[in-house]
N, C-alpha and C positions, 0 to 999 in steps of 0.2 A: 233423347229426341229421336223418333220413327221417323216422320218426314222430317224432310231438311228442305227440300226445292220444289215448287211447284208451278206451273206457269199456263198460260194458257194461247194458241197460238194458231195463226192461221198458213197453212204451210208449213213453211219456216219463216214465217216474221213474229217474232213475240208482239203478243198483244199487250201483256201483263206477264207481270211473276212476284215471285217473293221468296226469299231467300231466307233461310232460318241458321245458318251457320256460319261461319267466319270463311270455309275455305271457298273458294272461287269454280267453281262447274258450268261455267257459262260455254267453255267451251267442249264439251260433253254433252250438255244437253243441243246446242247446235249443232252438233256432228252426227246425233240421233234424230233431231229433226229433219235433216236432209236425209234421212234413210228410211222417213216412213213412207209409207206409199199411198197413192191420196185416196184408196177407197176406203170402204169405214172397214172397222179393224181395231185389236185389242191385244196387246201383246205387253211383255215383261222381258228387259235386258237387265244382263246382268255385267257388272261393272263392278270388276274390286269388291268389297264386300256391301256394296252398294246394288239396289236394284230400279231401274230406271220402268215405271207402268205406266201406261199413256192407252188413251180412248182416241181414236180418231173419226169422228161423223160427222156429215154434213159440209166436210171442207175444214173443219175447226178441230185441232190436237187439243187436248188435256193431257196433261204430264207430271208426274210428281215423280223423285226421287227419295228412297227412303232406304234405312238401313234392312238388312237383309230378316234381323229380329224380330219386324214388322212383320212380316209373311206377303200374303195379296189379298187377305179380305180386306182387312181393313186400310190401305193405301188404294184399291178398285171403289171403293163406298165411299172411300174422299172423292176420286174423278169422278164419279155418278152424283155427288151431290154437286158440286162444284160444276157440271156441267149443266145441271136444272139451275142452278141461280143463274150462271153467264145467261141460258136462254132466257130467262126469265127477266132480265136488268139491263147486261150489258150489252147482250149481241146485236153488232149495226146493222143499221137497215140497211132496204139494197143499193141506195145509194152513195152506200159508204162499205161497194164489196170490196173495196183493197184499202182497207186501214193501214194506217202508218205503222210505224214500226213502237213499240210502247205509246201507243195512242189512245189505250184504256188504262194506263197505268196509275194514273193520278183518280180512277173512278172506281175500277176493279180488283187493285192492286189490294188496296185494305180488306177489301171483302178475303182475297184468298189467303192473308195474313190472319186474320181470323179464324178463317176454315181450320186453317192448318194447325191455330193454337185450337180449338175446341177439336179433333182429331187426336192431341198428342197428347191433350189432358184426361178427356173422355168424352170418347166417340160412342154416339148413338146406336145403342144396341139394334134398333132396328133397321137401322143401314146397314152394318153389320150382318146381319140376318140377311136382309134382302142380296144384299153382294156376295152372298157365300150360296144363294140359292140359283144366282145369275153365273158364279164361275161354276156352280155343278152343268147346269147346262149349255155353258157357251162351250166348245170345244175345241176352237178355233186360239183362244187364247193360249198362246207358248212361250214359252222363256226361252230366248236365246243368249248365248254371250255374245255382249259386245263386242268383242276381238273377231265375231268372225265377218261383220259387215264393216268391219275398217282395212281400210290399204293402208299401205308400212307408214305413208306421209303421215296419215291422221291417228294413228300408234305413236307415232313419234311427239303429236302436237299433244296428244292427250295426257302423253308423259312429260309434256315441260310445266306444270307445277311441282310434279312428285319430283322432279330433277333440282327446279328452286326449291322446296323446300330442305334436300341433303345438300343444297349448294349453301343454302344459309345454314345448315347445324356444324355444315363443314368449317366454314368460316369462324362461328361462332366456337365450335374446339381449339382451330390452331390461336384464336386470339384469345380464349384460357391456357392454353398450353405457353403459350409467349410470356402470359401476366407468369403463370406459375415460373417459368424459368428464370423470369426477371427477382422473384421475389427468392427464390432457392440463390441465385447469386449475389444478392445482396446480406442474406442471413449468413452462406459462405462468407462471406468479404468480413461482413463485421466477426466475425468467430475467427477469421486469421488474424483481425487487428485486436483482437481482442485477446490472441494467444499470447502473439509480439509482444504487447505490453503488460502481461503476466509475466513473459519469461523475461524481459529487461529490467523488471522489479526484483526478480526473484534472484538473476546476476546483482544485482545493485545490494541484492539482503547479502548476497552470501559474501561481496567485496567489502562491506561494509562491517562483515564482523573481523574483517584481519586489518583494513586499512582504518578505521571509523566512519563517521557517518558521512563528512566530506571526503571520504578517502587522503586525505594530507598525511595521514601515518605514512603511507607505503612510500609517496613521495620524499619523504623526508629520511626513510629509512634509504632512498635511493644516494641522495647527496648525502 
């Protein structure tokens, strides 16, 4: 999967998004939203081996997140097409210039879920095209890393998944290491009890050929 996140947003209130992965980036992409700056503008962070592209004009962010394999033509020719349908459908009138927070969601939401499976599967050669002719001449657009527009706090918040996740593998080793030890002691246990009554037989074989089989000889040879 090339995209994984996509969303579209005013400022920073998501309008819509859609999420193609199982891990959680919500707070990542709100940390990059509060760091664009409101005039129009085109840029690429980079995050882990993840690249964060977003269009910003007219007041309104496009934003998708994609793995790094992807490159930027074709995750820029998803926000360039994606930003023609929003204008085209979903964008409020002016009377509705401060939508709520996921208030095109239920309307817009499936449109970029769409987008993004016809992107991953096969993207329009000609958007393609056009968006590779659009980053020869924009100049403006630069990849920054992410690490450099966060303070230590929002470093910190961005690393409490990656922290649950080795906090759950953590977990999930000592309580196999527990089962394994539990089961190593039990296979111990029965292998001594099982020596014990090897070797009480094997006294019992060897008393048995001088006393008999109830041992009453040796008895008897006593009185």
């Amino acid at each position: 999967m090339s995209l994984i996140h996509a969303l579209v947003a005013r400022g920073s209130v998501i309008l819509a998004e859609h999420q193609g992965g199982s891990r959680d980036f919500s707070q990542a992409t709100q940390t990059i939203l509060s760091k664009i700056p409101p005039n129009n503008s085109k840029l690429t962070y980079v995050w882990e081996q993840y690249l964060f592209h977003y269009v910003s004009e007219g007041g309104y962010t496009y934003l998708c997140m994609a793995d790094d394999s992807a490159g930027r033509r074709m995750p820029f020719a998803f926000l360039a097409e994606l930003q023609q349908k929003f204008n085209a459908t979903a964008q409020p009138s002016s009377s509705l210039s401060d939508p709520p927070a996921y208030g095109l969601q239920g309307s817009f939401g499936p449109v970029i879920a769409q987008l993004m499976n016809t992107y991953n599967t096969n993207p329009p050669t000609d958007e393609l095209s056009r968006a590779q002719n659009e980053l020869a001449q924009v100049k403006d657009i630069m990849v920054q890393n992410v690490e450099q527009i966060l303070s230590r706090g929002e470093r910190i918040e961005l690393l409490v998944d990656k922290t649950d996740n080795m906090a759950s593998q953590a977990t999930a080793f000592r309580r196999g290491a527990r089962t394994v030890r539990r089961s190593m002691w039990w296979k111990n246990t029965r292998i001594l009890a099982l020596s014990v009554v090897v070797a009480l037989v094997l006294v019992w074989i060897f008393a048995a050929q001088f006393c008999g089989a109830g041992l009453n000889q040796c008895g008897s040879k006593k009185s």
